[in-house]
N, C-alpha and C positions, 0 to 999 in steps of 0.2 A: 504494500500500500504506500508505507514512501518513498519507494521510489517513482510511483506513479503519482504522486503529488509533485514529487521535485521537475520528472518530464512535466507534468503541466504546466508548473510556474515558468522554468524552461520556454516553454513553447508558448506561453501567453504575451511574452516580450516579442517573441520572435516579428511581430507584425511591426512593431512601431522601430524595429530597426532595418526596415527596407521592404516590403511588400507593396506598401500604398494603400493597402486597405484600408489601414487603421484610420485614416486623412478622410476617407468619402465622408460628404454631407454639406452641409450648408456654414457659411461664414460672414460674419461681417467683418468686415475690412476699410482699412483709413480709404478707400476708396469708392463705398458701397458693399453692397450683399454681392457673396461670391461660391458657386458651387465648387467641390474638389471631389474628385476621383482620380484614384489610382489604383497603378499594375504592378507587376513586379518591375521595377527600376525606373518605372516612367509615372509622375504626377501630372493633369492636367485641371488645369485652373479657369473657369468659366466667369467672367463678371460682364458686365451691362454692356460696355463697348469693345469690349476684344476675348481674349485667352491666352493664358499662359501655357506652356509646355515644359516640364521641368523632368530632369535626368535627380533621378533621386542616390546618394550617395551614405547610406545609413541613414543620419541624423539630417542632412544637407542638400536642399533641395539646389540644383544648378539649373536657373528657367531663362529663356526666351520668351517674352511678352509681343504680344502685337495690339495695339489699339486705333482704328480710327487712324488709319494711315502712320501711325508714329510704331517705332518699336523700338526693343532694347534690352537687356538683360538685369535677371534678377538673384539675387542670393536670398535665398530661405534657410533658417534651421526649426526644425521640430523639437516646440519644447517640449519637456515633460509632460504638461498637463493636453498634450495636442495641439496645440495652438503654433502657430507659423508665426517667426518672427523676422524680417530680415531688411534689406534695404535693395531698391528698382534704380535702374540708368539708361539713359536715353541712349541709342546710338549702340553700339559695340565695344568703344570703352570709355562709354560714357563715367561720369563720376558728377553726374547734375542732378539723380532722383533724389531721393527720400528714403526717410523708413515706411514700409507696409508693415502692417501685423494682420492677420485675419484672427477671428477668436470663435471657435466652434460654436454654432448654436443649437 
C-alpha cells in the first residue's frame, strides 16, 4: 500500500512539470480573459485578439504571440499555485513589453 501511495504522489506532480494539462481552463490576464490548453510540450494560449503558442520546458513556458497584426515573444513560468507569470516583447528581440500574469479561474 505505500508504495502505491508514494507512485501516486509521484505521478500526481508528474502533470504540472510538462504535460500541459494541468494549465487547461480559463484565465484572467493583465490583458483580458484568456483560455489555455495544453499537450505534451506545447501550450496554446487563446485571448480576444490573437494567440499565443508556447514550447513548454518543465516549469517555463517559451511562446510566440500574434495579435492584431503585431507579434513577438513571451516568457512564462508556472507557479506553484498554476498560475503563469512572466513578461511579453514586441518584435523578436524585443525588450519593450511588460509583465503578463494570467491567474486561473
Amino acid at each position: 500500500m505505500t508504495g502505491r501511495l508514494a507512485l501516486l504522489a509521484l505521478c500526481s506532480g508528474c502533470s504540472l512539470l510538462g504535460d500541459g494539462a494541468d494549465l487547461d481552463g480559463r484565465y484572467r490576464t493583465s490583458w483580458g480573459p484568456a483560455e489555455v490548453r495544453g499537450d505534451p510540450g506545447e501550450v496554446r494560449i487563446y485571448y480576444a485578439r490573437g494567440e499565443a503558442r508556447c514550447d513548454r520546458h518543465g516549469r517555463q513556458l517559451d511562446c510566440r504571440w500574434s495579435s492584431e497584426g503585431a507579434s513577438g515573444r513571451a516568457t512564462l513560468v508556472v507557479r506553484e499555485d498554476r498560475n503563469l507569470e512572466g513578461t511579453f516583447s514586441h518584435g523578436e528581440e524585443g525588450q519593450d513589453g511588460g509583465a503578463w500574469l494570467f491567474v486561473k479561474q
